[in-house]
N, C-alpha and C positions, 0 to 999 in steps of 0.2 A: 513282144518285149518293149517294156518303153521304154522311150529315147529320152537321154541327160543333155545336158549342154556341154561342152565342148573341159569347160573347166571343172563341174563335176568330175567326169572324166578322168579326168587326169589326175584329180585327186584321191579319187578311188584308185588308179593304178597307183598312184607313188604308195600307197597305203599298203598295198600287194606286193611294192620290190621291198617295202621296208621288214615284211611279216619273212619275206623268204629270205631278204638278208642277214636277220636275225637267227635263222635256224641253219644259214651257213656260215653264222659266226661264231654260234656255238659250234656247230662241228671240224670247225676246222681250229679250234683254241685246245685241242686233243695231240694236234701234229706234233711232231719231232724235230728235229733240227735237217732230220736225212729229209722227213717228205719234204718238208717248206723248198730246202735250199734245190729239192729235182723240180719244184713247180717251177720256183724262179726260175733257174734254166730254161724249161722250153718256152716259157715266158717271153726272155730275152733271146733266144731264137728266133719263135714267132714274128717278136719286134721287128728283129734287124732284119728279114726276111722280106717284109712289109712296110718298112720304114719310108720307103723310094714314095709308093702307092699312097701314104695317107699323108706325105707331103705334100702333093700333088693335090689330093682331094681337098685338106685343108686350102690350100693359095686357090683352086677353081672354088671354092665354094664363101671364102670371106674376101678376096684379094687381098686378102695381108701380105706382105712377103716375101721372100724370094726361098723357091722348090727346094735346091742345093742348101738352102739353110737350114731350111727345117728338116729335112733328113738329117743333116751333123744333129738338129734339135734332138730326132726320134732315139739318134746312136746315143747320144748324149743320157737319154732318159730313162734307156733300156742297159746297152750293153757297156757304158760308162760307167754308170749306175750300181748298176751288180756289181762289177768289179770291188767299187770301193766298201759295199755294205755287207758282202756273201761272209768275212769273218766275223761281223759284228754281233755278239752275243744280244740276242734279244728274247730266248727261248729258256726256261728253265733256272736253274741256280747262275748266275751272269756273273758271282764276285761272293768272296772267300776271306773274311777277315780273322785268322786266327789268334789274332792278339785280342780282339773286343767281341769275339764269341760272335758275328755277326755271320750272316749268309743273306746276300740280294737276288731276291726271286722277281726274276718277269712273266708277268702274265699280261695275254690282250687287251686291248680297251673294249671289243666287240665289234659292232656293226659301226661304219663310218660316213659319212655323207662326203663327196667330193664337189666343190664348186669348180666349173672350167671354164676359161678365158677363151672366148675367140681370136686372142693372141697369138695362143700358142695351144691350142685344143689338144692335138693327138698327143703333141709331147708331153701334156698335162697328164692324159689320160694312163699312160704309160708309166711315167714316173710312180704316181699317188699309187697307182697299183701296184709294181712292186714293193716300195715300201709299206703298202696296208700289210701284203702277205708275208713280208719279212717278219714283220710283228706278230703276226697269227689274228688278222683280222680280216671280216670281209668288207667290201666298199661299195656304196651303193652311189653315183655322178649325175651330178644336175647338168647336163653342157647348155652352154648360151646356143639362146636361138639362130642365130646367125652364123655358128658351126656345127650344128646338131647331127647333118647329115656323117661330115669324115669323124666328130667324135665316137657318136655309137657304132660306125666299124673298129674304131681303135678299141672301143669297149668292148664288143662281142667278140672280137680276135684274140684277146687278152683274156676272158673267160673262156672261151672255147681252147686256150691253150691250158690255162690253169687244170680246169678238168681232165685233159686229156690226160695231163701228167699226176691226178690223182684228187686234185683238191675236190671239194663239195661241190654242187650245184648251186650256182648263182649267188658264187662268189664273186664276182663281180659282176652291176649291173646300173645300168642308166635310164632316166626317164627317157620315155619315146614320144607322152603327149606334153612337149615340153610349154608350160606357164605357168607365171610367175608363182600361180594357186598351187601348183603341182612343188613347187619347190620351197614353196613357204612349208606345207603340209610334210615334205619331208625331213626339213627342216625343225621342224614339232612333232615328228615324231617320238613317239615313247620308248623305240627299237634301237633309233639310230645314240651312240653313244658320244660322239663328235664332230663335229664341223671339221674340215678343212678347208677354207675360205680362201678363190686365189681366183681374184678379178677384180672387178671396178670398186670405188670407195662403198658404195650404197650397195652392195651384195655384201661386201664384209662387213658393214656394220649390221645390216639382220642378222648375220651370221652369229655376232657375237651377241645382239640381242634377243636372241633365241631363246638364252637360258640354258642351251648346253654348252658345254667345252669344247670353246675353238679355237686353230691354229687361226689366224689370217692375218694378212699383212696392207699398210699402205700404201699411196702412190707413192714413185721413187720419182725425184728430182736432182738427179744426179750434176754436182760439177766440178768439172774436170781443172785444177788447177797446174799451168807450167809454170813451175816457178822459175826463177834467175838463173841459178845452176842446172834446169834441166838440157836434156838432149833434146834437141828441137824436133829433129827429124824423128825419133826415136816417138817420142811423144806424140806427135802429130799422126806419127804411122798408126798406133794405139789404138787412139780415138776413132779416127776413121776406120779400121776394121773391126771395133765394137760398134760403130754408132750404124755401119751401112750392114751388119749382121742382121739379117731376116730384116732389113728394113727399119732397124732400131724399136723392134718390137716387144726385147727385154725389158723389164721395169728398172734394168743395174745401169743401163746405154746411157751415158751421157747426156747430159742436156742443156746443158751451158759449158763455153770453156771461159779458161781465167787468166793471160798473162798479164806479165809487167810492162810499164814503158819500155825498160832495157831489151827487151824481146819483141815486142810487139810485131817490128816489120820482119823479123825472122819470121815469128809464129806465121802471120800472115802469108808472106810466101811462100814456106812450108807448105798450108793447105788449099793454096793454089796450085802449087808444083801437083798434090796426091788428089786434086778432083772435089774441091772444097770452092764453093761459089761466094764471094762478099756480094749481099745484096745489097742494091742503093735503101734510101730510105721511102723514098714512092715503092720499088718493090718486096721491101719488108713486110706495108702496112698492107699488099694486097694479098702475100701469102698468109700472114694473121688472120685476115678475113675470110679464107678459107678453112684453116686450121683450128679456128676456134667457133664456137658459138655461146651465147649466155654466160658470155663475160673470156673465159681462160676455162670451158670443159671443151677438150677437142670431140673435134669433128670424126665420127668412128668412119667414114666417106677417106678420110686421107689418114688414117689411122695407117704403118707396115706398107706407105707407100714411096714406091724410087723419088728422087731428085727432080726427074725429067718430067714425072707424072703432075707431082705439084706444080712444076714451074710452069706446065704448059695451062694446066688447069686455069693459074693466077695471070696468063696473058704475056709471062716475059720470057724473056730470050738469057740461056745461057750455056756456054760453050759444049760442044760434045765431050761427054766420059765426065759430064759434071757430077760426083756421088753424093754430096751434102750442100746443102743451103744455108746460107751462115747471115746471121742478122745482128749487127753491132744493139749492144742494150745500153743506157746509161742509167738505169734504177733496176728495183724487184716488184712487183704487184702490177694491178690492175693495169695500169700505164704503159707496162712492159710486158707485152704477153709471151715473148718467148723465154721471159724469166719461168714459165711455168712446166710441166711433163709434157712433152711432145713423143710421141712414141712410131717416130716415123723418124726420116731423113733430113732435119732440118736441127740446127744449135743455135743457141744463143751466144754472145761474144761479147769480152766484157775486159776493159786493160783499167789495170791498178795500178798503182808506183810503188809499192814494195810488199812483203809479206803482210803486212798488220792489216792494212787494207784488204788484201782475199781474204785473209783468216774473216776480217767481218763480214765481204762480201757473202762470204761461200754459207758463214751462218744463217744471213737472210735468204738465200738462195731455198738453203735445207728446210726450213721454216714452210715451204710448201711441197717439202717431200723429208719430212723428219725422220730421222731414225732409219733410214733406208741406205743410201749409198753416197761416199763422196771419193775419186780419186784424185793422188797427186803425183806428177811427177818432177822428182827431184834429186839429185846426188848429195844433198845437205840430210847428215838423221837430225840434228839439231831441227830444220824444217819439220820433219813427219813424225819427231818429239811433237813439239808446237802443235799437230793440226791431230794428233792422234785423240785430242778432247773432243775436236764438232760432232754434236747429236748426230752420229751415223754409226750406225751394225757393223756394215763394214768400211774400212778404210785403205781404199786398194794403192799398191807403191807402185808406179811404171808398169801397170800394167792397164788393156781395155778393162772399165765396166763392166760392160757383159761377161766377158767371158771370164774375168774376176770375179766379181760379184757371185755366179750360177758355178766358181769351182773348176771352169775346167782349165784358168792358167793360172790356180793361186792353189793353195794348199785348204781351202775351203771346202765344205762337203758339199757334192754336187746335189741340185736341188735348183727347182722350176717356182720353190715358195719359198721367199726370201723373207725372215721375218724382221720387223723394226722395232721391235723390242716396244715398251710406252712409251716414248717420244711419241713415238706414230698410232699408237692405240694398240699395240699387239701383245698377245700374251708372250710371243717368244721374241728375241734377238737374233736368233740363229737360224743358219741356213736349215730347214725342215727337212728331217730323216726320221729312220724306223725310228732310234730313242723316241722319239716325240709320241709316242705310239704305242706303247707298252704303259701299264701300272707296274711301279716296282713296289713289292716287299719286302719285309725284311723278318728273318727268322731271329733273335738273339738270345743267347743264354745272360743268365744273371752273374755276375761278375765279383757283387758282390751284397753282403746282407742288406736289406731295408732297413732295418733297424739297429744297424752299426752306422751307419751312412754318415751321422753328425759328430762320432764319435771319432771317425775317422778322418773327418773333414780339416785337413788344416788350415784352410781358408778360411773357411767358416770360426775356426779358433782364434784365426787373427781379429778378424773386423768384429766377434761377438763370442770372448773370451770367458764373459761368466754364464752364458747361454751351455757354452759347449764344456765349459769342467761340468756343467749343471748335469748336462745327457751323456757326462763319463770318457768326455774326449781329454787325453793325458797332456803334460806338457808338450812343447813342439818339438824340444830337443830327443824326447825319448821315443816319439811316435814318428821320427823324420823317417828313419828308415825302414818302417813297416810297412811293406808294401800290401794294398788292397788285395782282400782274398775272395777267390772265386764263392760262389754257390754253394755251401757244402752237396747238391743235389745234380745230378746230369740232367742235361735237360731233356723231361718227359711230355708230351703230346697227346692230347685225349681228343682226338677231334668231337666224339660224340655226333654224332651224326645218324645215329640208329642203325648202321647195317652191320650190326653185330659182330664177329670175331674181325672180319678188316681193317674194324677202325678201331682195334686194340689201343691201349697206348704205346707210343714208341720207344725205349729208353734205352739211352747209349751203355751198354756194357762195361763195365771198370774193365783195368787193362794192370797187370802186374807193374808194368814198367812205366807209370804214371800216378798219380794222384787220383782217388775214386771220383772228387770233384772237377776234372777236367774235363772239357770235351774238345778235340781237338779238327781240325777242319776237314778232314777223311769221314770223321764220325757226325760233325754235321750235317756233310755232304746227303752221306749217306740214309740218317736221318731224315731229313727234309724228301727224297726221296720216296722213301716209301711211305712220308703223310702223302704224298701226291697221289700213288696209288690208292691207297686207303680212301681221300679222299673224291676219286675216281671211280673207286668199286673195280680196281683191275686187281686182276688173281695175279698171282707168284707164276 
């Protein structure tokens, strides 16, 4: 047999998960709301089963992290997860409007590509999957080199559960020969129907230059402002259990804070008291030089890493049960490198003299993490009026980042893909769930004739009066209270499709106690039904 090289390879496999992805997207775009929601179950079983184990593999295999956090990650992404999505209509007729004759049908988008972070791999892997299958989709995962090992256990666990509970074959699957060629290639694929892009800047943006439809998001630059009336301690506690969460490995964590003069030496003491280090400026400039390279892209070496690790790395001395490293900024850009995403254990610190000042600070701030996350804390609404404008998705009130930001202390949908709407280059703003996942349709009856339309138009009679006496539209006074009449016709259904008697047309029955031209939302229901059949080819 001859031998490829290494990247062939891989491109021939992603060709192969994309070919069987497809043929488990179509078969599982058949399911019911009963199969889906037994897969999910033992899905999120599996998970939380497992959760301890691929926390673990994750932090031994990228040192991101900390073990204890990314398990909450796994519970988070699995049996959190369900929780909030298992009512969510995403199968079938979704919505019923019997005033405008409407019915919303979802159906799958198909086969999916997932992009994975070595940030947060397993949690990823877990999340994107159940919400593909919520949808009735299958998903095919590219993981980053650098977590490939615990991602494709999260993936095979999650597929060997799905199956077990009924779904297809290789409905979910990940590349094994993973490079860049292998995931460019699935990425162009002709099979796969979506991107979901949730990693570094230059992954999402092939992602979206692909040419398919994709979810992805940008870096987050999150910062954190106390303003005058906040609770110090309150605030301070916040931050620091968002920012030392997995190591401040969320893109939502904090990454600068912001108070006033009138608070300053509060604030500061505060996070001194909670294990908050004020660096000098000799030791600011030597953790920068660790933490950064080619200019302000961090170093993925101190990327999800503790307090203790950095500081020992950078040469200096700071007290035990130190949790974060804090470095006074007096600008934003190149000059000021912890103005930028640091995605580890360290903030930027920055004192204004009153609101008007953070409001512009926090704008420049956002400017390298747009459209992504900012919070505030404050007891003034007047204040979180005022700051509810800055280019950011979300706008969290006294609570941490992370755990704001990702849903699970805000009223947010939970979710490990945070989008930033266009500020940031995204196609969505919102926290990514099944919705995002589904084509919807729409079935509607005719409400009213085409060719009465202008005639009945009083609008139209105002602003172009001899148009509309022209096409038989009467004064306003006599046609005010004629209300628009339905269809004199119910509405009929030919799908045509050539399989003879099943795809008869459909047509709603007159009903004594009703108008022959009504159709009311029992009867569309029911309608729209049996085209599905019909156009399924399933018998009575």
């Amino acid at each position: 047999m001859q031998d490829f090289d290494f990247d062939l390879q891989s491109i021939q496999a992603a060709r192969e998960l994309a070919r069987r992805g497809k043929v488990a997207a179509n078969q599982i775009a058949e399911f019911t709301e009963e199969q889906i929601d037994r897969i999910l179950r033992h899905m999120v079983e599996v998970a939380e089963a497992n959760g301890e184990q691929l926390a673990r593999m994750a932090v031994e295999e990228t040192g991101f992290g900390v073990v204890e956090d990314k398990v909450y990650k796994n519970h988070m992404a699995s049996g959190l997860l369900y929780e909030q999505i298992r009512d969510q209509k995403t199968i079938g007729i979704i919505d019923v409007d019997e005033k405008l004759q409407t019915i919303t049908i979802a159906e799958p988008v198909g086969l999916l590509m997932g992009i994975v972070p070595s940030t947060n791999p397993t949690s990823t892997v877990l999340y994107k999957s159940l919400i593909a299958l919520k949808a009735r989709n299958a998903i095919v995962f590219s993981p980053h080199p650098a977590a490939a090992k615990c991602t494709q256990t999260a993936i095979q666990l999650m597929c060997d559960a799905a199956v077990e509970a009924g779904a297809p074959a290789n409905i979910i699957q990940g590349i094994t020969l993973s490079t860049m060629a292998a995931t460019n290639e699935l990425m162009h694929a002709p099979e796969v129907a979506m991107i979901i892009a949730t990693g570094g800047p230059g992954m999402v943006k092939a992602a979206y230059s692909s040419g398919k439809p994709a979810l992805g998001v940008g870096a987050g630059n999150s910062p954190a402002y106390i303003e005058a009336t906040a609770d110090v301690h309150a605030a301070v506690r916040r931050i620091m259990a968002s920012k030392t969460f997995d190591n401040g490995t969320i893109c939502a964590s904090e990454q600068s804070v912001i108070c006033e003069t009138c608070n300053r030496e509060a604030v500061i003491a505060e996070f001194t008291r909670q294990g908050g280090y004020f660096m000098s400026e000799d030791e600011c400039n030597k953790v920068c030089a660790l933490l950064f390279r080619n200019g302000h892209a961090m170093s993925p070496k101190f990327v999800g890493r503790s307090a203790q690790v950095i500081a020992d790395a950078a040469g200096i001395t700071v007290p035990a049960g130190t949790r974060v490293l804090i470095g006074e900024q007096h600008g934003v850009g190149d000059k000021w490198p912890l103005s930028y995403e640091k995605l580890t254990c360290v903030l930027g610190f920055y004192t204004v003299s009153n609101w008007e000042e953070a409001c512009d600070l926090s704008i420049a701030l956002l400017q390298n993490g747009i459209g992504h996350t900012m919070s505030i804390h404050t007891e003034s609404k007047d204040i979180v009026r005022k700051f509810s404008v800055k280019p950011a998705s979300r706008i969290l009130i006294n609570t941490g980042g992370t755990q704001g930001g990702t849903g699970l202390s805000t009223g947010l949908d939970i979710a490990l893909t945070l989008g930033c709407g266009t500020w940031g280059g995204s196609s969505v703003s919102e926290n990514v769930g099944p919705r995002h996942l589904i084509n919807v349709k729409r079935v509607v009856n005719g409400i009213i004739e085409p060719d009465e339309l202008v005639a009945r138009d009083e609008l139209f009679a105002k602003y172009h009066p001899e148009l509309a006496r022209a096409r038989g539209h009467k004064d306003a006074a006599c046609c005010a209270s004629a209300p628009a009449q339905a269809a004199t016709a119910p509405i009929s259904y030919s799908p045509g499709c050539g399989c003879g008697a099943a795809c008869a047309p459909v047509t709603a029955p007159a009903q004594a106690d009703k108008p022959s031209d009504a159709v009311d939302a029992d009867e569309l229901k029911r309608m729209v039904e049996e085209l599905v059949k019909a156009f399924r080819s399933i018998p009575e």
